[in-house]
C-alpha positions in Angstrom: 119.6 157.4 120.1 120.9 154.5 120.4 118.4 152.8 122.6 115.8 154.1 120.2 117.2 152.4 117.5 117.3 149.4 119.3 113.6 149.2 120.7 112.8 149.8 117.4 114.5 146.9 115.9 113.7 144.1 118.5 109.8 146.2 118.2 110.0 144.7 114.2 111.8 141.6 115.2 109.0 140.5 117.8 106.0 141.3 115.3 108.0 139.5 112.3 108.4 136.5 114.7 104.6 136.6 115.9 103.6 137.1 112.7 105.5 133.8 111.8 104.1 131.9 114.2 100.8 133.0 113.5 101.3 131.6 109.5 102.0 128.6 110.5 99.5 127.4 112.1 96.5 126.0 110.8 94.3 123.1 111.9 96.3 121.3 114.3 94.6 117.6 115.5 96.8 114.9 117.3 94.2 112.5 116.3 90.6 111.1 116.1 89.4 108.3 117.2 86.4 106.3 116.1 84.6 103.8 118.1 81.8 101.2 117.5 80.0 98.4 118.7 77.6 95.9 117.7 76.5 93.2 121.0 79.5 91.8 122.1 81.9 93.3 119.0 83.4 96.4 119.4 86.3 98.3 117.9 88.0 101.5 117.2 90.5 103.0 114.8 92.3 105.8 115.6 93.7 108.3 112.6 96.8 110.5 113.2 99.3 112.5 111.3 103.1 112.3 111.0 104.5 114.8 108.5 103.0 113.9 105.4 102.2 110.2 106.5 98.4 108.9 107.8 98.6 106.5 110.8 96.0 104.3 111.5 95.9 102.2 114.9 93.0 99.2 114.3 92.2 97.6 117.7 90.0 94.8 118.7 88.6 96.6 121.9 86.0 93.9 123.2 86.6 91.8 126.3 84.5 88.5 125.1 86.0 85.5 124.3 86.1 84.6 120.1 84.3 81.6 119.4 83.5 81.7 115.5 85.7 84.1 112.8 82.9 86.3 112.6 84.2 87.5 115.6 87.6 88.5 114.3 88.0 91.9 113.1 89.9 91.8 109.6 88.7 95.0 108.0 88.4 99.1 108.2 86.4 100.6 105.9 86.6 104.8 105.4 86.4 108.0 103.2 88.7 110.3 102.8 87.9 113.8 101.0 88.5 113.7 97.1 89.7 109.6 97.8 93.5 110.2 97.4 95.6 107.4 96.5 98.2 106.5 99.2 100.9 104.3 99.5 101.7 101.5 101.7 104.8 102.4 104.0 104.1 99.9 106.7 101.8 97.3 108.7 103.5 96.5 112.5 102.2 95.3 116.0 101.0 97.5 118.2 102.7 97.8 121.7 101.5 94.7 123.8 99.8 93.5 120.9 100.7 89.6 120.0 100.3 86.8 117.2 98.7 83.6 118.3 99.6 80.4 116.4 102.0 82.4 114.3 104.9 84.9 113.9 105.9 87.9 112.5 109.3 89.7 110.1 111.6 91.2 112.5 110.5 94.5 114.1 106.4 93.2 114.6 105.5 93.3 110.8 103.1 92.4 109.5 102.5 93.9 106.3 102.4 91.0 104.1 99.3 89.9 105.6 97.0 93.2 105.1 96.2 95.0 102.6 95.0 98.9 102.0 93.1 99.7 98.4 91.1 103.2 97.6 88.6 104.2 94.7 86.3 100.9 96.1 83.3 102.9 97.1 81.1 100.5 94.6 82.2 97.4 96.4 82.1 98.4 100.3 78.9 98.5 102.5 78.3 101.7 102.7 80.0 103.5 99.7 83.4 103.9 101.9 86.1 104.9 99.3 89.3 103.1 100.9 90.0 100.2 103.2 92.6 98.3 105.4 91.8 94.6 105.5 93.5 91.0 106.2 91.1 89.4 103.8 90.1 89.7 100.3 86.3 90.4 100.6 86.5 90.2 96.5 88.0 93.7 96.7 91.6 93.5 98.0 94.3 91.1 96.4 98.0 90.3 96.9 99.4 93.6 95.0 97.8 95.4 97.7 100.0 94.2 100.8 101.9 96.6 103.0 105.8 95.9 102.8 106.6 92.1 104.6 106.4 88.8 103.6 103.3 86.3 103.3 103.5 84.5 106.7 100.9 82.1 106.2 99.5 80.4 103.4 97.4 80.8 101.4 98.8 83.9 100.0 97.4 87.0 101.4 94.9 88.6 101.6 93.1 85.5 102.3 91.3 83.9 104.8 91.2 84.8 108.7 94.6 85.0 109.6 95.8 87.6 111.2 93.0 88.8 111.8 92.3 90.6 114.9 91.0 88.6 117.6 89.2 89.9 120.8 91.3 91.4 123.9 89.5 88.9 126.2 89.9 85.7 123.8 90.4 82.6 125.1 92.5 80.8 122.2 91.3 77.4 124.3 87.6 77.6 123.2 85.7 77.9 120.1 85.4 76.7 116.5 88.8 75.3 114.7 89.7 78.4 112.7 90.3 80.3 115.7 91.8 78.1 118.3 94.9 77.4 115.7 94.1 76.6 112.4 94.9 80.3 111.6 97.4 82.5 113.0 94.9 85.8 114.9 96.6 89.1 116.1 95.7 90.6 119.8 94.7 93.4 120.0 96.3 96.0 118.0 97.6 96.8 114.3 99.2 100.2 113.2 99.1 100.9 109.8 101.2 104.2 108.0 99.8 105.7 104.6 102.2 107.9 103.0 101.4 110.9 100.3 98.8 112.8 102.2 97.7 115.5 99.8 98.4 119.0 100.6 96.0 120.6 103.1 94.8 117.4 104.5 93.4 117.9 107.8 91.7 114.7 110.3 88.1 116.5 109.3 88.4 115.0 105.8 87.9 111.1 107.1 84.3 110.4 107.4 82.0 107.2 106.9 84.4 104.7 108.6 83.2 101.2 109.6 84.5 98.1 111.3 84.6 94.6 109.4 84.4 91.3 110.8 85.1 87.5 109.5 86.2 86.7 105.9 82.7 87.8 104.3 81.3 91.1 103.9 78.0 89.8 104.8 79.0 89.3 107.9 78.8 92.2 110.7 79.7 95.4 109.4 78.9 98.5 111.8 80.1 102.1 112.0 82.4 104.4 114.2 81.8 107.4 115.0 84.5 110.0 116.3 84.9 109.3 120.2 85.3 112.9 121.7 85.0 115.3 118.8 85.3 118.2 120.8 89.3 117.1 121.2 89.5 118.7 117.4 90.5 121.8 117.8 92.9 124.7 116.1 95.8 125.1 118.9 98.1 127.6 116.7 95.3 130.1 116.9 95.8 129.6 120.9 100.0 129.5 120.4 99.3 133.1 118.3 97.2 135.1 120.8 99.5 134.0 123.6 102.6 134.6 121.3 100.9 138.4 121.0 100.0 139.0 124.6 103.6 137.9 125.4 105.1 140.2 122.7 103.1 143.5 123.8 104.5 142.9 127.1 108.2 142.8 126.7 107.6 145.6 124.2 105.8 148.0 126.8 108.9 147.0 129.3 111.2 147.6 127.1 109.9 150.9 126.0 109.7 152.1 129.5 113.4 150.9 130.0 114.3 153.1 127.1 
């Protein structure tokens, strides 16, 4: 009797915690990536999410050298589903990443020097309803810095620095404004959005596109997701093992009893 009684409690206890971990799943992405290139520019940005936060990684991903700030990467462009409003948490080097002919606030920011703004789909290339940039394109301005302090003049955004300059740049050669007139970033920037709206999933970023230089009529290009097969709902994989698992230790226990 006993041993009914119990089979029949842990039976209900392993469907109730299947049954949870089937609920809460969802669409689970680690991240997407989106690369592009245009002759010897190339870039990506890569999108991931941490609780309710949206981190973006901007990297400078070409090997030839920077000669002329049209070559610097100061901007991402992208849509988001419904163009939700988030809010600057923080702006930071990326591991390995550096700042020529400049520094940084403690910890690698670097917030004071970029900017993120949404609802600007009338004022971007291609209609792209938010943006990330180090310069003002005449659609970012200083109450749209991430956390830190100005560090260089004039007062962000503004200008090319910190800007992102090539991974193969020689600071040695080229035009004045990049071989230390103005401080450049290589390789890497990771920005964090907070306030994600409820249901959010990676699928809901389209349209994004890289920046260059200090003008928007210099070259703009898209991205397009690297390996969109990586997207993929893993708690629907957790919940059929979490079932096959379940009706086994059932069946043993059943036979025990």
């Amino acid at each position: 009797m006993c041993k009914t009684r119990l089979s029949r409690w842990l039976s209900r206890l392993g469907a109730a915690a299947v049954f949870t971990i089937c609920i809460m799943g969802g669409s689970a992405v680690a991240d997407v990536t989106f690369v592009g290139s245009s002759g010897d520019l190339s870039a990506e940005a890569t999108f991931a999410i941490d609780g309710s936060n949206l981190v973006v990684t901007l990297t400078n991903t070409s090997e030839v050298d920077v000669l002329v700030p049209a070559d610097v990467l100061t901007a991402v462009f992208f849509s988001i589903v419904g163009d939700p409003a988030l809010t600057r948490i923080s702006a930071v080097l990326n591991a390995g990443s550096t700042v020529f002919f400049g520094g940084t606030d403690p910890g690698d920011v670097v917030g004071g020097e970029w900017s993120y703004l949404n609802g600007i789909g009338a004022l971007t290339p291609d209609g792209e309803t938010q943006g990330i940039s180090s310069v003002g394109l005449d659609i970012f301005g200083p109450g749209n810095r991430f956390p830190g302090n100005d560090l260089q003049a004039p007062e962000s955004p503004d200008g090319l620095q910190y800007g992102i300059t090539s991974a193969g740049d020689d600071t040695t050669t080229g035009n004045t404004p990049v071989t230390g007139e103005n401080a450049l970033i290589q390789n890497s920037v990771v920005f964090t959005l907070g306030g994600l709206p409820q249901g959010f999933d990676l699928e809901d970023i389209f349209n994004v596109s890289f920046q260059y230089g200090t003008d928007l009529a210099e070259p703009n290009f898209p991205g397009e997701p690297d390996e969109p097969g990586e997207v993929i709902p893993e708690p629907a994989t957790f919940c059929l093992l979490g079932i096959g698992l379940a009706g086994t230790a059932l069946r043993r226990l059943r036979k025990r009893s």
